[in-house]
C-alpha positions in Angstrom: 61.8 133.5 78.2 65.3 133.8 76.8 65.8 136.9 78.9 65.7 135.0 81.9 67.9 132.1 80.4 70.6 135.0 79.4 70.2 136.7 83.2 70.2 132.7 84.4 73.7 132.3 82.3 75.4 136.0 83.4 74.7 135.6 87.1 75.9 131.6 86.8 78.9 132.9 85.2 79.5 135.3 88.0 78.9 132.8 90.9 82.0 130.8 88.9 84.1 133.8 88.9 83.3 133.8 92.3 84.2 130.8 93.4 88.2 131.3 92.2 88.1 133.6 95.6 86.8 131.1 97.9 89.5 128.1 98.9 88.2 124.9 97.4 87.7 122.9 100.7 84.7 125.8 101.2 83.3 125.0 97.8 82.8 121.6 98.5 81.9 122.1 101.9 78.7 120.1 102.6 76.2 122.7 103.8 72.4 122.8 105.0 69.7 122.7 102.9 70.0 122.4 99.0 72.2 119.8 97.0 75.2 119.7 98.9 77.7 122.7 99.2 78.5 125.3 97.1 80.2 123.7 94.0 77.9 120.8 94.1 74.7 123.0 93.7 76.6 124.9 90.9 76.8 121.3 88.9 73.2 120.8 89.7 72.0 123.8 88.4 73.9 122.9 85.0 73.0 119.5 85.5 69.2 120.1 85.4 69.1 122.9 82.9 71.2 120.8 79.8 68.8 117.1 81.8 65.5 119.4 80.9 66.5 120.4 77.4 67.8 116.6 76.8 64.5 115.3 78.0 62.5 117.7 75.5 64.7 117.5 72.4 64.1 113.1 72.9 67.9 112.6 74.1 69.2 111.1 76.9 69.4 112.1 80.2 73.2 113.4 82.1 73.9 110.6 84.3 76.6 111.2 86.2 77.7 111.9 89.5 79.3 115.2 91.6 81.9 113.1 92.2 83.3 113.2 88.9 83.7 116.8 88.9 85.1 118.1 92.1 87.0 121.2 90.9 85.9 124.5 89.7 87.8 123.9 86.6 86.1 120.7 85.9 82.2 122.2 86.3 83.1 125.1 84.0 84.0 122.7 81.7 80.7 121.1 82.2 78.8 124.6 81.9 80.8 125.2 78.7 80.0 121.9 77.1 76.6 121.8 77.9 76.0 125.5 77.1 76.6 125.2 73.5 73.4 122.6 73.1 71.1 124.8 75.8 71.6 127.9 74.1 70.6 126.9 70.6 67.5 125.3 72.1 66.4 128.4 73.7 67.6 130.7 70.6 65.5 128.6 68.3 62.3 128.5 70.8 59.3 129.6 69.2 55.8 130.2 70.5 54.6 126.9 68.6 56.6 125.1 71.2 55.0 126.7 74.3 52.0 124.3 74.3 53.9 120.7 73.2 53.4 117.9 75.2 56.1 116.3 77.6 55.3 112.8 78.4 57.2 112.0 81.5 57.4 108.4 83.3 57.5 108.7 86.7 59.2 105.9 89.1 55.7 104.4 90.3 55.0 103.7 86.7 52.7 106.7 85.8 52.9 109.3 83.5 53.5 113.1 84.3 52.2 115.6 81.7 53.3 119.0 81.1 53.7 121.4 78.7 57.1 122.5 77.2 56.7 125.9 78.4 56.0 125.0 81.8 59.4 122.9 81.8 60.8 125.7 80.2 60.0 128.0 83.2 60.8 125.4 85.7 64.2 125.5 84.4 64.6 129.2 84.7 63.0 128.9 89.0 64.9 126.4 89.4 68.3 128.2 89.1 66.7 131.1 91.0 65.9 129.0 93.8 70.0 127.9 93.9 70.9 131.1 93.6 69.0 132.3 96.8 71.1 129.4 98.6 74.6 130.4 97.2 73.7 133.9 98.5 73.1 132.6 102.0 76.4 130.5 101.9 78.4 133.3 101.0 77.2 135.2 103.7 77.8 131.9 106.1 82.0 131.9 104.9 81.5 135.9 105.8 81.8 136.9 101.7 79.1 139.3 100.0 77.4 137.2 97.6 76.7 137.7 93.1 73.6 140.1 93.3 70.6 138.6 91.8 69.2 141.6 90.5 67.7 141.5 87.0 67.7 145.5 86.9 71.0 146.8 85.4 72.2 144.2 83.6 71.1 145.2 80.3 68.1 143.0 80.0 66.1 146.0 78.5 64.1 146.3 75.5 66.7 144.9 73.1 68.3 142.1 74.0 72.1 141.4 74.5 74.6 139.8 72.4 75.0 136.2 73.8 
């Protein structure tokens, strides 16, 4: 699991460096499908990996809005910040935690179950998913898009430094 956080993390980090290329009116850009544009989905993905975590360490939620953070600069920030709290979370995972219990209220009054690992793994999809909708939007504004290949970037038998 902390593979794919760490290949989650490195090709985030590359979208970012990405986006200093692209002019800012194209990162914000509202665009089909997804969250938004470009720079919006970027928050989300953030947003929901450190809302997740919050949710299973029995903290509050993020609650606040894209609007608040319509610059690159101010969603690295964000990634930075929120990193720090993520990434001990998934250092200190542990296969005891796998099978734990999430409680989740739903809007309609009932209550989701799931298990921590299966949040854990919908964290990791979710960013995935994004990613595939970055790629197309690069292609849309005519730029080659971050690869999403796992292969090559060192993910092998021994993991990398964070």
């Amino acid at each position: 699991m902390q593979t794919l956080f760490r290949y989650n993390w490195q090709v985030r980090e590359e979208w970012l460096s990405w986006c200093e290329e692209v002019p800012l009116e194209e990162l914000l850009r509202v665009r089909t499908g997804g969250v938004g544009g470009i720079l919006h989905t970027l928050f989300h993905i953030i947003d929901v990996e450190w809302s997740w975590i919050r949710v299973l360490q029995g903290k509050p939620d993020f609650q606040e809005s894209f609007e608040e953070y319509q610059s690159l600069a101010q969603v690295r920030k964000l990634d930075a910040l929120f990193r720090a709290e993520v990434e001990k979370f998934v250092l200190d995972w542990d296969e005891s935690m796998e099978d734990l219990i999430l409680y989740d209220p739903q809007p309609d009054g009932s209550i989701a179950t799931d298990t921590w690992g299966e949040v854990m793994r919908h964290i990791i999809a979710h960013e995935i998913h994004h990613v595939g909708q970055l790629s197309i939007w690069a292609r849309e504004i005519g730029k080659k898009p971050v690869s999403a290949n796992l292969i090559g970037r060192g993910f092998g038998d021994s993991p990398p430094a964070l």
